[in-house]
mmCIF file of the N, C-alpha and C atoms, coordinates in Angstrom:
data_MODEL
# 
_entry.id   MODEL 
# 
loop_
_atom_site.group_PDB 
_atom_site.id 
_atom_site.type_symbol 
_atom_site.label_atom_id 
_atom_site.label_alt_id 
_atom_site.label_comp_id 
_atom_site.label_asym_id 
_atom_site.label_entity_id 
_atom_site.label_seq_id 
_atom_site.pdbx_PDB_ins_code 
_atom_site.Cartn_x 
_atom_site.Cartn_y 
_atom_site.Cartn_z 
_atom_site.occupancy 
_atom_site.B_iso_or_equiv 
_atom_site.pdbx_formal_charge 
_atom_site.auth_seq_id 
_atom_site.auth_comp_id 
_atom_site.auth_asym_id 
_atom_site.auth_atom_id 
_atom_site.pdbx_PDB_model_num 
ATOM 1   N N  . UNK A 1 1  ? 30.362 -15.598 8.585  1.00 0.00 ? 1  UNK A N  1 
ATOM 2   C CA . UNK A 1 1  ? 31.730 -15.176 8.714  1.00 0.00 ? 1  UNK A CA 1 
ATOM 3   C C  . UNK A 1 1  ? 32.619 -16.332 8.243  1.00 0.00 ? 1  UNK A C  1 
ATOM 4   N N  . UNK A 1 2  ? 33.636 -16.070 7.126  1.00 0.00 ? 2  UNK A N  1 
ATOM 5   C CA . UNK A 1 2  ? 34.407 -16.656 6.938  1.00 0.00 ? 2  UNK A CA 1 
ATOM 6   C C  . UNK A 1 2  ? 35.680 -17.112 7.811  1.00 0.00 ? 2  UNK A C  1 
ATOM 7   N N  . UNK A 1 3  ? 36.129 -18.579 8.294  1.00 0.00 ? 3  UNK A N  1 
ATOM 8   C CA . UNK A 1 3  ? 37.207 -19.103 9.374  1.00 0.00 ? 3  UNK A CA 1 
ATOM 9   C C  . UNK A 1 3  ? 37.945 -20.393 8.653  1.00 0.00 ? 3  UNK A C  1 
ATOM 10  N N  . UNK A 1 4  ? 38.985 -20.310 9.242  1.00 0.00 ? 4  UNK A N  1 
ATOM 11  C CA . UNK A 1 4  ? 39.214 -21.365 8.888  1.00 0.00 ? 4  UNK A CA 1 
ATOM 12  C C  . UNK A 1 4  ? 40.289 -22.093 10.033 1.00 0.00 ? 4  UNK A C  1 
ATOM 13  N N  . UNK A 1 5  ? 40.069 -22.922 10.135 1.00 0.00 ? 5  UNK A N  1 
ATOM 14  C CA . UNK A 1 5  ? 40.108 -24.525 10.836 1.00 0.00 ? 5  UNK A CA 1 
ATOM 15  C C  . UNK A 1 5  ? 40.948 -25.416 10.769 1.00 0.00 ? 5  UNK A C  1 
ATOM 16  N N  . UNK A 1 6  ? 41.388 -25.852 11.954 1.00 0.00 ? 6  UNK A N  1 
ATOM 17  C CA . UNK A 1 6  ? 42.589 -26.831 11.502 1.00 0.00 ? 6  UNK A CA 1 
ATOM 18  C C  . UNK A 1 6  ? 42.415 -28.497 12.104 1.00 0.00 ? 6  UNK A C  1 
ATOM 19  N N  . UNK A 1 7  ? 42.649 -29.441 11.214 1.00 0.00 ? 7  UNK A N  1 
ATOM 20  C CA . UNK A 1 7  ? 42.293 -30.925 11.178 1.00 0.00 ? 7  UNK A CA 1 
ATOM 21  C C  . UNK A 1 7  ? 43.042 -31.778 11.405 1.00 0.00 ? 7  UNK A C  1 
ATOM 22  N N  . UNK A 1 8  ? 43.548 -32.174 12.488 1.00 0.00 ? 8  UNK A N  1 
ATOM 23  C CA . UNK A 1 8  ? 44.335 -33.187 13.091 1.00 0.00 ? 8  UNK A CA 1 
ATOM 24  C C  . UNK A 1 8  ? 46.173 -31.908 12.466 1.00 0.00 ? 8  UNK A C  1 
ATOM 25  N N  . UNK A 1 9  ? 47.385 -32.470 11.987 1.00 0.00 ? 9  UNK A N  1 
ATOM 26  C CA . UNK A 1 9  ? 48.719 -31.555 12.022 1.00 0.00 ? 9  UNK A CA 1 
ATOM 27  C C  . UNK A 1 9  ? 48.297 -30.816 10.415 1.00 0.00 ? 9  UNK A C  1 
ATOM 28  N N  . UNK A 1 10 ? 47.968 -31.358 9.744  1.00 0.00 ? 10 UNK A N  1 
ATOM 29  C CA . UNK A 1 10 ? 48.612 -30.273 8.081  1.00 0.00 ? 10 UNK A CA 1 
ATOM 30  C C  . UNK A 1 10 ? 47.166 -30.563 7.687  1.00 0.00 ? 10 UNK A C  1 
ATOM 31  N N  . UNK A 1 11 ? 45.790 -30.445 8.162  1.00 0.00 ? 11 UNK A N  1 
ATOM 32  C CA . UNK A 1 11 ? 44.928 -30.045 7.378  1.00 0.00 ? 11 UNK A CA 1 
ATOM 33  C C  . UNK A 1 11 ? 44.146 -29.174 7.590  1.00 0.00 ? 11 UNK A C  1 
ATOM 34  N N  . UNK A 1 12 ? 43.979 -27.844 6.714  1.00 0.00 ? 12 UNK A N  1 
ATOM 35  C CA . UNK A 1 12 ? 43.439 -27.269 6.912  1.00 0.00 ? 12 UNK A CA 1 
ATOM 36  C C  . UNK A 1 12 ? 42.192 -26.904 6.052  1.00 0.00 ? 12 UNK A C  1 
ATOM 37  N N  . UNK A 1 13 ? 40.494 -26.106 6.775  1.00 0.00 ? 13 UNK A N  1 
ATOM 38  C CA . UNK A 1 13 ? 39.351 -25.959 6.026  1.00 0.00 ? 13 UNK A CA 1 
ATOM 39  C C  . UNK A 1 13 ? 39.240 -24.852 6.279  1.00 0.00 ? 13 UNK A C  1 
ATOM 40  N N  . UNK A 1 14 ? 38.835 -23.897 4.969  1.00 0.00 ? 14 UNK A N  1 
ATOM 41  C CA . UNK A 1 14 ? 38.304 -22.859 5.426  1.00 0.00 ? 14 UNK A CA 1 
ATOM 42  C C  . UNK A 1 14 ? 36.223 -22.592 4.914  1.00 0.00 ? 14 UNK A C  1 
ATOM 43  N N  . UNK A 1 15 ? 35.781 -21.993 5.777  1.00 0.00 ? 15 UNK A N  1 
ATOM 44  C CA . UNK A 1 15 ? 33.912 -22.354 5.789  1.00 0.00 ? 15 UNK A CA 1 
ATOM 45  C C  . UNK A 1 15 ? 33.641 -20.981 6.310  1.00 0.00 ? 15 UNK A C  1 
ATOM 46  N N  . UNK A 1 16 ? 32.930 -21.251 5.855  1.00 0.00 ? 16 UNK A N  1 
ATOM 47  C CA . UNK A 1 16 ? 31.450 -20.175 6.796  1.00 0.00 ? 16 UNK A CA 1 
ATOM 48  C C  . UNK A 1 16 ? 31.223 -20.676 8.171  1.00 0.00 ? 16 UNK A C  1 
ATOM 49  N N  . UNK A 1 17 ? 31.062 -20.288 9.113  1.00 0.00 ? 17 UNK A N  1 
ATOM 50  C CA . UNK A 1 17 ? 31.474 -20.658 10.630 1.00 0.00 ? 17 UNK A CA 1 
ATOM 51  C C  . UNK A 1 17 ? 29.841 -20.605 11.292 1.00 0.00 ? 17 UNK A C  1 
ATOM 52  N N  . UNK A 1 18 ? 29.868 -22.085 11.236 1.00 0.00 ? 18 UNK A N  1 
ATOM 53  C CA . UNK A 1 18 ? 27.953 -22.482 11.849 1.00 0.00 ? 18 UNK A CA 1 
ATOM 54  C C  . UNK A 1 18 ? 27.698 -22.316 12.886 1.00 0.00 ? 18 UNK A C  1 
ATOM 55  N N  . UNK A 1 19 ? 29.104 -22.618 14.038 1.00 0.00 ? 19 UNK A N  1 
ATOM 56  C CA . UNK A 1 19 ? 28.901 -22.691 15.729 1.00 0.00 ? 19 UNK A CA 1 
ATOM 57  C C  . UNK A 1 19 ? 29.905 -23.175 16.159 1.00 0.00 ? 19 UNK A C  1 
ATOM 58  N N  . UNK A 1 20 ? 30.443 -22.564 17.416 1.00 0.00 ? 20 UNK A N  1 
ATOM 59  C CA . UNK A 1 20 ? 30.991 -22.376 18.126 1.00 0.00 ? 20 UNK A CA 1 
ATOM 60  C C  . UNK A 1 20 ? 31.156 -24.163 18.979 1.00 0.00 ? 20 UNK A C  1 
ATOM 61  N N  . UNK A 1 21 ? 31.423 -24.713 19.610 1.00 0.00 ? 21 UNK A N  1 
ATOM 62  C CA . UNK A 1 21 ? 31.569 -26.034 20.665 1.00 0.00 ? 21 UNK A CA 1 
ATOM 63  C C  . UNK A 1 21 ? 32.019 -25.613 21.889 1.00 0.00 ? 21 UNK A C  1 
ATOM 64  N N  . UNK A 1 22 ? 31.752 -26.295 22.678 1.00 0.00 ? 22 UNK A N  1 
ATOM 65  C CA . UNK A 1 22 ? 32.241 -25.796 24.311 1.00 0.00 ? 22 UNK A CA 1 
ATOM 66  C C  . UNK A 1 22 ? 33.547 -25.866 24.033 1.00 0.00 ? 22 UNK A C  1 
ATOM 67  N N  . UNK A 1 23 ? 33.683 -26.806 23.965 1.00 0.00 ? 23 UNK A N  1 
ATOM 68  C CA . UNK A 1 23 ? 35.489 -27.043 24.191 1.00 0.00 ? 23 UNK A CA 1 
ATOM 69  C C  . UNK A 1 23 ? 35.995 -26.117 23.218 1.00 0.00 ? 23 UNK A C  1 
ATOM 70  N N  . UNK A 1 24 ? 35.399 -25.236 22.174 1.00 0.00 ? 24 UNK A N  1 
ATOM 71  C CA . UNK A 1 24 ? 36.744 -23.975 21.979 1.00 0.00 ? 24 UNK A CA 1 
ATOM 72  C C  . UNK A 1 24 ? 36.511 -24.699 20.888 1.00 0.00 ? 24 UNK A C  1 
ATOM 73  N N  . UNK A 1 25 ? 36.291 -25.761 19.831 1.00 0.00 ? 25 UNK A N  1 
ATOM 74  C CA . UNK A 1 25 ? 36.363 -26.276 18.435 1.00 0.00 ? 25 UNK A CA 1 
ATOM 75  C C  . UNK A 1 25 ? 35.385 -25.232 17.610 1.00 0.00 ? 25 UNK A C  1 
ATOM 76  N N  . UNK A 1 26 ? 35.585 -25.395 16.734 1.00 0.00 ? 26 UNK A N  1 
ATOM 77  C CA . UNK A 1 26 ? 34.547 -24.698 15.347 1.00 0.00 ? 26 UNK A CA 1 
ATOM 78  C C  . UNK A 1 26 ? 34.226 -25.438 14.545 1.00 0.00 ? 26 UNK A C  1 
ATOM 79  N N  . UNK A 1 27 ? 32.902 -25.321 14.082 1.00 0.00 ? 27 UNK A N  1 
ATOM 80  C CA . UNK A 1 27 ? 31.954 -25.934 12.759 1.00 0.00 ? 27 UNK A CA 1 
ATOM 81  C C  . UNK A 1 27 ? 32.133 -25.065 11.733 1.00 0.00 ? 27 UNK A C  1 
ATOM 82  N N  . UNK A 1 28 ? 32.322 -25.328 10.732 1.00 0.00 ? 28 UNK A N  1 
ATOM 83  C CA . UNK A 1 28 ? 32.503 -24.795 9.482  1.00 0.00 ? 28 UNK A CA 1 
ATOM 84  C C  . UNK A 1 28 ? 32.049 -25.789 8.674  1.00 0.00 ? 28 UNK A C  1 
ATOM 85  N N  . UNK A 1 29 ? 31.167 -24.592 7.448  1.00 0.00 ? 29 UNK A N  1 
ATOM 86  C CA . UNK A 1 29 ? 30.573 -25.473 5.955  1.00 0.00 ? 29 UNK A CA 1 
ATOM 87  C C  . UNK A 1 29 ? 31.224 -24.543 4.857  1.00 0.00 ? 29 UNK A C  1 
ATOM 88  N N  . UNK A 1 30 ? 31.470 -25.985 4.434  1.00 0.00 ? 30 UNK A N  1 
ATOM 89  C CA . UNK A 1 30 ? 31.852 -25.824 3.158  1.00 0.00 ? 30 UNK A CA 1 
ATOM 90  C C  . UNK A 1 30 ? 30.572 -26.654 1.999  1.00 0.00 ? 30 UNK A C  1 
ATOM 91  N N  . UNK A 1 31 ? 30.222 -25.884 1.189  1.00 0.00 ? 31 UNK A N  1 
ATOM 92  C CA . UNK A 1 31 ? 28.750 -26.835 0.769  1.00 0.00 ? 31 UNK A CA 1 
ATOM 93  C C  . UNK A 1 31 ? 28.045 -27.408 1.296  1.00 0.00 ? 31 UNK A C  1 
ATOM 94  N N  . UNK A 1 32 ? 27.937 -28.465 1.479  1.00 0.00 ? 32 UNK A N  1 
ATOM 95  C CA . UNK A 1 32 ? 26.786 -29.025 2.553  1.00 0.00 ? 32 UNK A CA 1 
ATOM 96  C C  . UNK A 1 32 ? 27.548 -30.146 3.304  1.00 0.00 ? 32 UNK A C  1 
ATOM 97  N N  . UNK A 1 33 ? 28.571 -29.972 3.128  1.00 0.00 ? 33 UNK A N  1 
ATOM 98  C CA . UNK A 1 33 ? 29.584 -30.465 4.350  1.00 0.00 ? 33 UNK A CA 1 
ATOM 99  C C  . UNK A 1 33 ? 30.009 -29.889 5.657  1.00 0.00 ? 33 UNK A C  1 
ATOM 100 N N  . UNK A 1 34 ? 30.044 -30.569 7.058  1.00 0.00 ? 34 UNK A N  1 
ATOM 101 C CA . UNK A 1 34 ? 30.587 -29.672 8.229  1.00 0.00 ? 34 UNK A CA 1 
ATOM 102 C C  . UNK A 1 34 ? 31.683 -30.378 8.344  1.00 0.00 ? 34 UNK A C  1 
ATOM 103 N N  . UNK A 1 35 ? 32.537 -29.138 8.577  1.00 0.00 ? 35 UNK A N  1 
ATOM 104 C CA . UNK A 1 35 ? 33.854 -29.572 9.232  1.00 0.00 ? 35 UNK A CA 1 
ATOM 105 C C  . UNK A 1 35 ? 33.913 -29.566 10.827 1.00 0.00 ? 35 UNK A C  1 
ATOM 106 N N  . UNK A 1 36 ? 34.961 -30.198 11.904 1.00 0.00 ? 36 UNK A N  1 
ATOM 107 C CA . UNK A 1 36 ? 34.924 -29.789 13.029 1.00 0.00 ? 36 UNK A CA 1 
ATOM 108 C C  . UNK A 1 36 ? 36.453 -29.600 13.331 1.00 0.00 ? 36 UNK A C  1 
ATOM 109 N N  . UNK A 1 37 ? 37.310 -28.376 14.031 1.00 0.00 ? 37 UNK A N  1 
ATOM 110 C CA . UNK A 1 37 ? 38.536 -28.609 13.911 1.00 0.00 ? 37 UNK A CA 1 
ATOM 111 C C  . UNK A 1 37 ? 38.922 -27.345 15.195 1.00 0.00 ? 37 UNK A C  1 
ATOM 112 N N  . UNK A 1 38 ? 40.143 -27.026 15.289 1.00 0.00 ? 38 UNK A N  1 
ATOM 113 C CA . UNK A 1 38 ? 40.985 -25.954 16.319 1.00 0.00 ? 38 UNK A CA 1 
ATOM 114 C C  . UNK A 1 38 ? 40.602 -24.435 15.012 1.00 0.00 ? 38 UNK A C  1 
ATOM 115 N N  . UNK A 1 39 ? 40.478 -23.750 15.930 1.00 0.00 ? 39 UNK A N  1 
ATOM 116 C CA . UNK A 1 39 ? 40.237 -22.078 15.215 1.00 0.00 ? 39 UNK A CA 1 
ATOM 117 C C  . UNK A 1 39 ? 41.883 -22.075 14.913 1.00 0.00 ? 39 UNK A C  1 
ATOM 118 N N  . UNK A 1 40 ? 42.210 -21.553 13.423 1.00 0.00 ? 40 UNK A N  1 
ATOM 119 C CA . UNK A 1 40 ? 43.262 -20.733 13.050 1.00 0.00 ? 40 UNK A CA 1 
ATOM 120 C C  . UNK A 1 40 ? 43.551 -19.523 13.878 1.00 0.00 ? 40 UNK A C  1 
ATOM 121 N N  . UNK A 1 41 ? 44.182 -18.946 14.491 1.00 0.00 ? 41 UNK A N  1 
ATOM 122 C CA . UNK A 1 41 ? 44.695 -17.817 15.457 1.00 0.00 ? 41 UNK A CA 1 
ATOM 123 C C  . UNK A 1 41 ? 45.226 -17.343 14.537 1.00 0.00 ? 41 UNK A C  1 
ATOM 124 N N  . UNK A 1 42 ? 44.943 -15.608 14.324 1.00 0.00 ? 42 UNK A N  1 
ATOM 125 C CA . UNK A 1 42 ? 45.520 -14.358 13.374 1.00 0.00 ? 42 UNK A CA 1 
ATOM 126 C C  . UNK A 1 42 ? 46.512 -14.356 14.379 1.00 0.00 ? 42 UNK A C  1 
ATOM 127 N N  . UNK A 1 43 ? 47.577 -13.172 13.332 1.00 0.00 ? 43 UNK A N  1 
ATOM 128 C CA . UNK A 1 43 ? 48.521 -12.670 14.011 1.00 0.00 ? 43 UNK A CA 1 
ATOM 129 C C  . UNK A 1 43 ? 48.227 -11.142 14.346 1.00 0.00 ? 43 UNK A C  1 
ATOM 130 N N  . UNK A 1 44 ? 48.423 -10.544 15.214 1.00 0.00 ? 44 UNK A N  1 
ATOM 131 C CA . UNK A 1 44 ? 47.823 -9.527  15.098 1.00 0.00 ? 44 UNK A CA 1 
ATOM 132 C C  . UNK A 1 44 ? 48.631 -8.702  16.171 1.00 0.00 ? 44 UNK A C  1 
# 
């Protein structure tokens, strides 16, 4: 599933979503890189 992620104030990644973290963070890859960051919230 595609997510995307937010990195300290103005950066954002978007990945394929590897796993979940207790504390509510997300892993996302982008190539063979992981990101770790706050879930983007839809509007909905």
């Amino acid at each position: 599933m595609l997510r995307t992620i937010v990195m300290g104030s103005c950066i954002s990644v978007q990945g394929i979503l590897e796993r979940t973290l207790p504390d509510g963070r997300l892993v996302v890859r982008v190539g063979q890189t992981l990101f770790t960051g706050l879930p983007v919230l839809g509007r909905g």
